[in-house]
N, C-alpha and C positions, 0 to 999 in steps of 0.2 A: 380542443386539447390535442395538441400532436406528440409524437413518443421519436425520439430518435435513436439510432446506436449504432456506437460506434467501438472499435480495439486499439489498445493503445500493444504497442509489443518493445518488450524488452529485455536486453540480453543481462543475465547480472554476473559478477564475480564470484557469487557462495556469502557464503554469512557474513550478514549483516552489514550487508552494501546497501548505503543509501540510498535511493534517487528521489532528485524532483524531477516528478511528472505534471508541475503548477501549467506551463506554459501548453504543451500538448493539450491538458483538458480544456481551457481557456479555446484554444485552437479548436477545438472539438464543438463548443458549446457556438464559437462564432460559425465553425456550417452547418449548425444544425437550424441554425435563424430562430431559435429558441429564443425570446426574449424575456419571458419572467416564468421563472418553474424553480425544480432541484434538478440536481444531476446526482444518479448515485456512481459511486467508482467502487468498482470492485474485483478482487483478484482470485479467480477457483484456484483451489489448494488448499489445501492443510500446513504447509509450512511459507506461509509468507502473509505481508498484512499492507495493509493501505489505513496510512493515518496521517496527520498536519504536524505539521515541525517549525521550529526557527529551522529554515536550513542554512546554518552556519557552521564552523570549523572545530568547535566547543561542543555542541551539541552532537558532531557527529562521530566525538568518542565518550562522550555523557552517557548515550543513551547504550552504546553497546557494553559500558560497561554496568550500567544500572542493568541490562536484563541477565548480566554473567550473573547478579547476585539473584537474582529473581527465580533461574531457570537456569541453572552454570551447567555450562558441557563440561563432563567428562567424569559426573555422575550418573548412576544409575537410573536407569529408566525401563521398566518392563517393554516397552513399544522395542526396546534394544530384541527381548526376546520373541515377541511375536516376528518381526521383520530381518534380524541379524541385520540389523542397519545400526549407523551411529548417528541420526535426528531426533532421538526422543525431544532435548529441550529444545529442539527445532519447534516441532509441534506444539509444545506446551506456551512458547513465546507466542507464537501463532494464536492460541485459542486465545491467551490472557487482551491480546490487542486488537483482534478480529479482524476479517475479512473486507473491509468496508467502511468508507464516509459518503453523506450526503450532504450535501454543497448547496442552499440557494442559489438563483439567475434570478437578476432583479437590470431591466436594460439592459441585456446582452453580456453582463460579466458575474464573471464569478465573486460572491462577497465573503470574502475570508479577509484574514486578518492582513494587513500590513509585514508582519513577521510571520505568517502563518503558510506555509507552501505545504501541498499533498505531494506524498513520497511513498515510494514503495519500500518496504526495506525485507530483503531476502532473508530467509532463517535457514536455508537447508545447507549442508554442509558443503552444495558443491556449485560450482555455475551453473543457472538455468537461464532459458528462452520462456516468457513470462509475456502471456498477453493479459490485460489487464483489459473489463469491460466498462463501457461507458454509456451509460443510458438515461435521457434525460427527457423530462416528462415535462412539458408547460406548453405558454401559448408565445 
């Protein structure tokens, strides 16, 4: 069993900028010479998430407005008084979608879906610099 890892880094815009990161992990998975195992992707922080999308044009104002309803800025949020920041429903978006996917490697690629890309998508209010980890376990 070998373990590999690797970081993916990325610059974003502030809330709720998509990205696919499908190709980089793919990338990742082909030097790691990994050929059957998982890969897990995961992003430290409390305001941002790693999960699978159609990434298409439709979905990428779907989803930001599904989480306005879910976790809408520019309600109250106690997090506002502990930090005098304005991320509460940064965080809350964050917790409800989690930190992390795990990915099957079955012959060297990754088996996700057809429409199905891993993306990172930013919750915090402002631009950040975002490495994302990538750790994958097989033979």
């Amino acid at each position: 069993m070998s373990v590999y890892y690797e970081e993916v880094n990325v610059e974003t815009n502030g809330e709720v900028d998509i990205i696919d990161i499908t190709s980089d992990i793919q990338n990742i998975v082909n030097k790691s010479k990994i050929k059957d195992g998982i890969t897990c992707v995961f992003v430290p922080g409390s305001t941002g998430t790693i999960t699978t999308i159609e990434y298409e044009p439709g979905l990428m104002k779907d989803l930001p407005r599904a989480l306005q309803k879910i976790a809408p800025k520019g309600e109250h949020y106690d997090h506002h008084e502990t930090w005098h920041d304005d991320n509460g429903h940064s965080h809350v978006r964050s917790s409800l979608m989690g930190p992390s996917v795990t990915i099957p490697i079955k012959n060297g690629r990754l088996l996700h879906g057809t429409w199905q890309q891993i993306v990172f998508v930013e919750f915090d209010t402002r631009p950040r610099n975002r490495n994302i980890i990538v750790q994958i376990v097989g033979e």
